[in-house]
C-alpha positions, 0 to 999 in steps of 0.5 A, a space after each residue: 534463555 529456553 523461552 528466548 530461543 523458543 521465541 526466536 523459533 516461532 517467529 522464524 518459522 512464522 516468517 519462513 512460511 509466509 516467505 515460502 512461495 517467494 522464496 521459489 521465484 526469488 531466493 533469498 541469497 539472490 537478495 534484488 534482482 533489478 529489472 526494467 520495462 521495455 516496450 518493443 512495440 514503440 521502437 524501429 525492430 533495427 533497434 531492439 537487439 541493441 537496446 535489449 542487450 544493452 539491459 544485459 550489459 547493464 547489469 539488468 536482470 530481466 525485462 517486462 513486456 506487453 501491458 499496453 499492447 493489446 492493439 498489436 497482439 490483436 490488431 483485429 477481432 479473433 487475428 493475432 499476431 504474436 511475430 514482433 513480442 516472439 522476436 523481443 521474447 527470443 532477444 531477452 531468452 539468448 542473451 540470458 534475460 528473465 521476462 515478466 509477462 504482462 496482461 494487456 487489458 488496461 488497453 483494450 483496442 478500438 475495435 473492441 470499444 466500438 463494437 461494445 461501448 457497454 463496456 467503458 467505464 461511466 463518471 459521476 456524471 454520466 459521461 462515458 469513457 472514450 478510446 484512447 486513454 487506460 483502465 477505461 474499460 470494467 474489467 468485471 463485465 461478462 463481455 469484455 471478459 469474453 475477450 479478455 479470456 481470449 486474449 489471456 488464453 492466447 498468451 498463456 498458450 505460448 509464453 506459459 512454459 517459456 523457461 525465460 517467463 518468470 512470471 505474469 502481471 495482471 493488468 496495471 495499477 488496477 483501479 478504473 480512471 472514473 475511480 467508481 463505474 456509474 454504468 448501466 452494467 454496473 447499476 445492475 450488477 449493484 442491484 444483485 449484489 445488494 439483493 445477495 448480500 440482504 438476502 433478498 430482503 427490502 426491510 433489511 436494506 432500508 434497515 441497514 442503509 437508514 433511509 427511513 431518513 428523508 423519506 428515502 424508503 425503497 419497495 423492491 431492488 429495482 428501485 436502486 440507484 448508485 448513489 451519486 452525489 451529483 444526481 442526488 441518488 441515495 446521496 442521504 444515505 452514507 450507509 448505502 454510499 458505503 456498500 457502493 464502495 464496497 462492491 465497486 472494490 470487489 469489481 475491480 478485484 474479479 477483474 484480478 481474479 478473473 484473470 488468474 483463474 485463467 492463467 493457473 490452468 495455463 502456465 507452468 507451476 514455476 511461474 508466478 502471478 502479481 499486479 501492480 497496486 498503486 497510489 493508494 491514498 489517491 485510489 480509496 476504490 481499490 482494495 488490495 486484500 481482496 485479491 489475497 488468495 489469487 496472487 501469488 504475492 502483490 508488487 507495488 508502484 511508487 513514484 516519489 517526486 510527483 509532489 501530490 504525496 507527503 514530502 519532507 520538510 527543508 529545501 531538498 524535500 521535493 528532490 528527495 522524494 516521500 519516503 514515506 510513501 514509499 516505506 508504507 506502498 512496500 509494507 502494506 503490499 507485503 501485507 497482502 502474502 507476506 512477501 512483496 517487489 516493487 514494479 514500478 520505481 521512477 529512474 528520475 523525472 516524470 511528466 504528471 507532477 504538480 511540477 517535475 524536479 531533478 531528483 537530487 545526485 544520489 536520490 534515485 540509488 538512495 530510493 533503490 537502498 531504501 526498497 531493499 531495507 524494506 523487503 522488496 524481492 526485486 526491483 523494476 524500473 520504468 521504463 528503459 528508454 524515454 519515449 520519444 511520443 505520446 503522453 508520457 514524453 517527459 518521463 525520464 528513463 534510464 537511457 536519454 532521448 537518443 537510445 544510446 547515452 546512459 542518463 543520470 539515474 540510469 548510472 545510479 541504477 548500475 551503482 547499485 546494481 553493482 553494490 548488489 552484487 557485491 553483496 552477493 558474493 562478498 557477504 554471501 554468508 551474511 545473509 539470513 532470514 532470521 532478523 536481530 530480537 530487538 526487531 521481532 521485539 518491537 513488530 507492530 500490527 496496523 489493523 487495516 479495513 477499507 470500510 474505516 476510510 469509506 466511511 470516515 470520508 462521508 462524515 468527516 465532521 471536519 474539512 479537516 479530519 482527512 483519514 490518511 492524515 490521521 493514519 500516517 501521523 501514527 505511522 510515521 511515529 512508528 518508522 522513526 522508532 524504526 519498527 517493522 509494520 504489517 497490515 492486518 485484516 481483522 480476519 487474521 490471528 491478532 498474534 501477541 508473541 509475533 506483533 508485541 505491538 497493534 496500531 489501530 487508528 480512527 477504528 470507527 467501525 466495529 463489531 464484538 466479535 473484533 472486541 473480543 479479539 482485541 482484549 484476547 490479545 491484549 491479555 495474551 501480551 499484546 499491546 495495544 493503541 487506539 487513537 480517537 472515534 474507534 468504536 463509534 459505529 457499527 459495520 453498516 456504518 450506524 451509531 450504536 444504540 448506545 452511549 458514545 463509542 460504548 462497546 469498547 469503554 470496558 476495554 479501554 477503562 474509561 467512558 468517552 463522553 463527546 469529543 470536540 474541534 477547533 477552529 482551524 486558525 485556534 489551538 487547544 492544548 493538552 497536557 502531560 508529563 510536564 509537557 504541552 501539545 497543541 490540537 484543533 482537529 479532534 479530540 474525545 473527552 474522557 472518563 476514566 475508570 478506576 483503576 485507568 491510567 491518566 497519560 494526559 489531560 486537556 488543559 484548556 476548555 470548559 473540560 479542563 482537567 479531563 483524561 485525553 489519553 488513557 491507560 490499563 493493564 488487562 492481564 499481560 499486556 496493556 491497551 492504550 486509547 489516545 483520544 486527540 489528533 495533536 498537531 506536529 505528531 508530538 503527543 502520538 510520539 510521546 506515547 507511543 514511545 512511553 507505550 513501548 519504553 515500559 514494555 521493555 522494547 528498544 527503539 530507535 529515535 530517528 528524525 522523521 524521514 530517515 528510516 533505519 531497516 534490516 533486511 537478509 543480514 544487512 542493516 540500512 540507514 536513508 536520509 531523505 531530510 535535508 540534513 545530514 544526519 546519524 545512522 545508528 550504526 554500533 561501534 563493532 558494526 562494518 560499514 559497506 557503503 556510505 558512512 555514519 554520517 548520513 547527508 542528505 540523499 545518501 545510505 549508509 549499509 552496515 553489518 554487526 560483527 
């Protein structure tokens, strides 16, 4: 019982901590506060008061302003003007709104761009962009930065101690719309970073990104291209093409840092700082740890019925929206500091689809409900009223076309931000941090680096083997077990009693010192999962000089011989107790070592009867190493609950898409299927919304007695 509560203890103050910065911005009984953006600079100024108090009558709690607005804050070079958004600003203050300030650099105004075209962004293909699009500019450049300074130095001036300024966002969705800048500026800045990172020294680089291959070898940095595939340049080395990555990200990180550092001189010490990330599996340029310690926390955006994300099966699937997506964008930003909100969460149709559905009755309060599950500290929504010109006239919001009449996902939004409140007040003192043991019990680390995709897109070995694929196979088994997932870098504690459980799926790239961490962490109680290629290359993205994936056969107790793949219309099967899965994408084939277990065989081939799946214990915990990508999920979800089942961990058995989450005291079931399905409610639990029987769109909250 004394090491129960202990455990209890140390996971409470681990997550206090990590909570704590949050926690001065948005307490915790305030549970999700809702707010929704508004842009003053596409209306009549007649109407501003009346729409603004309208997002007060509404139940709104704050407002969001000026991201896109450049143009209006400095219609010329060096004159400002700052009359229309102190008017918006004075609106939202009286009538008691909070407001989330807004950088304006994805929209750099005309003058701008035509007085240093330097600045646009470059495709592949040479060809610059031009004004009158978003996030053409390169954020990192030492000009466009000159002006960026002047402008967030301006806004920071004279809304940085606003008492009704929450916070600040920096940019939006930060990525560039080329995804990789191809420009001169950014051809020189490569250069230098590459000299910096192999100390000045051209063997090394030659080394390191193996261009001894094809006569690729370089005398001197002013030699280097960006590797482009269109061109040719460097398009041999996938080694280079990998550090290209690498360095592109970090560009559109100091675009983040740059800012922040501005705004921290500036702004009261009781507003915060975040951005927006977004679309993470269509942005492999963008990585968002990289701006860890200069935010304050990182809110994401989510956009469910695009239909280019993973939707569920059935009729209703693409009226439901990815869940999915939107449970893995929450816990992934969440990653970054440990607390996250969601910026940006659709109120019904949008117009940048493959096609654009009505959201089915109750999706939109279903995704709310679902945003609190997860952890969100508040929700915002974009946008207030649909536009009535420009690009996005198509995008629903929660007033319809005429200003004035509450559009059906708007009503969803006051359902819920009424149900929030009913929370509040009625269940104030439910509301805790301290989560149930079967939750701590079963928290799972999801080893995360970016270099893994970079370099698996390069050299996929199949047109087939798409690296998010693999990774959400593995993580939708997990929140259909109904476990609470964190992303860590390999720079964090590999922590056994706070993550009993670490995921890390097609690791390729790896070095000792990350298998030195992984086999202290087993053997301090950890369990962990690798799935197939971990381990087969080193940091520059070069095989070992060694046997197969050698470095890591000593953990997980067997040899990794060679792997194979299928054709796409041609199934091979594994198997394992008394069951079959198919496969055809990918699949080591292993040696076990004495003393391994065999979890599952290849049934079929000319290795039939050698080990796919293995297992070991090393000290208190065990490491597990599943060697093929199964087609349906079905053998990554029977040993994954076959790992956690002999570690004593209750899970949960959910149909993928409906996830089961606890949040401050509150237990949340969504179904995003389309059947009704079971929440997993207790027989002495209270139901406050909904029912146990969950249909398709609906929630079901509960608290246990």
């Amino acid at each position: 019982m004394k090491k129960y509560l202990l455990f209890l203890l140390v996971i409470h103050v681990t997550f206090c901590l990590a909570q704590r910065s949050m926690d001065r911005f948005y307490p915790p009984q305030e549970l999700m506060p809702v707010g929704v953006y508004y842009y003053p600079e596409h209306w009549e100024r007649s109407q501003w008061e009346r729409d603004i108090r309208r997002i007060k009558e509404l139940g709104f709690s704050f407002t969001h302003y000026g991201e896109f607005a450049w143009a209006q804050l400095e219609p010329e070079e060096g004159k400002f003007d700052f009359r229309w958004l102190d008017e918006a600003v004075k609106i939202a203050s009286d009538i008691g709104l909070k407001i989330i300030m807004c950088t304006p650099s994805p929209c750099p105004p005309v003058w701008l761009t035509q007085k240093h075209p330097e600045i646009l962004v470059v495709d592949e293909k040479g060809v610059q962009r031009k004004h009158g699009i978003r996030l053409h500019a390169n954020a990192a450049h030492p000009t466009y930065q000159k002006y960026i300074k002047r402008i967030v130095t301006e806004l920071g001036k004279r809304y940085g101690n606003h008492p009704a300024v929450v916070g600040w966002q920096i940019d939006n969705e930060p990525h560039f719309d080329t995804q990789y800048d191809y420009s001169e500026y950014s051809k020189k800045a490569f250069r230098e970073w590459v000299k910096k990172k192999y100390n000045n020294d051209i063997k090394a680089l030659n080394k390191a990104w193996g261009l001894a291959f094809w006569s690729g070898l370089l005398n001197n940095f002013e030699q280097i291209e960006i590797p482009n595939k269109v061109t040719g340049a460097l398009a041999s080395s996938p080694h280079a093409i990998l550090d290209f990555k690498r360095f592109n990200a970090e560009q559109v990180a100091k675009g983040i840092q740059f800012q922040a550092a501005i705004l921290r001189k500036i702004i009261s010490p009781q507003q915060y700082i975040t951005t927006n990330y977004a679309y993470y599996k269509f942005l492999p340029s963008v990585d968002i740890f990289l701006t860890k310690h200069d935010l304050d926390f990182a809110t994401h955006t989510m956009y469910l019925l695009s239909q280019w994300l993973n939707n569920p099966e059935g009729e209703l699937g693409h009226r439901l929206g990815s869940g999915m997506e939107l449970s893995f964008s929450s816990e992934l930003a969440r990653s970054v500091n440990g607390a996250t909100a969601i910026m940006e969460l659709q109120p019904g149709q949008i117009n940048w689809g493959k096609f654009n559905p009505q959201p089915l009755p109750g999706a939109v309060r279903m995704w709310l409900w679902h945003s609190f599950g997860l952890g969100d500290r508040f929700a915002c929504t974009y946008r207030f009223r649909q536009p009535l010109y420009g690009g996005e006239m198509y995008h629903a919001g929660i007033m319809e076309t005429d200003g004035v009449t509450l559009a059906r996902g708007g009503k969803e939004y006051v359902q819920f931000i009424k149900e929030i409140e009913q929370l509040k007040t009625k269940y104030a003192s439910t509301i805790t941090n301290v989560a149930p043991q079967e939750i701590e019990a079963r928290r799972t680390a999801f080893l995360w680096n970016m270099d893994n995709q970079w370099e698996t897109d390069e050299q996929k070995q199949s047109d087939r083997y798409v690296w998010w694929n693999h990774i959400y196979t593995y993580y939708e088994v997990l929140k259909s077990m109904g476990c609470p997932v964190t992303f860590l870098q390999e720079s964090d504690t590999f922590d056994a009693q706070k993550y009993p459980f670490m995921v890390a799926p097609s690791y390729q790239l790896i070095d000792k010192h990350l298998i030195d961490k992984w086999k202290r962490y087993v053997e301090e109680g950890g369990h962990l999962i690798l799935t197939c290629r971990t381990g087969e290359k080193n940091k520059h993205g070069q095989f070992h000089e060694a046997l197969r994936q050698q470095p890591i056969w000593e953990l997980i107790g067997a040899k990794i011989l060679y792997f194979d793949m299928m054709p796409a219309e041609q199934n091979a099967t594994i198997a394992y107790e008394n069951k079959t899965a198919a496969w055809n994408i990918w699949a080591d084939i292993l040696e076990a070592y004495e003393g391994t277990e065999i979890l599952a065989t290849y049934a079929d081939q000319f290795y039939k009867g050698a080990p796919a799946v293995v297992t070991r214990k090393l000290k208190k915990g065990t490491v597990t190493y599943i060697g093929a990508w199964s087609q349906n999920k079905q053998l990554e979800n029977d040993i994954l609950r076959t790992v956690y089942k002999r570690a004593q961990v209750k899970i949960l058995n959910l149909p993928y898409y409906v996830f089961t989450e606890w949040r401050s005291g509150f237990w949340v079931t969504v179904n995003y299927t389309s059947q009704r399905v079971e929440a997993p409610v207790h027989e002495k639990a209270t139901i406050l919304y909904g029912n146990k029987e969950v249909e398709p769109g609906e929630v079901c909250v509960w608290i246990e007695n």
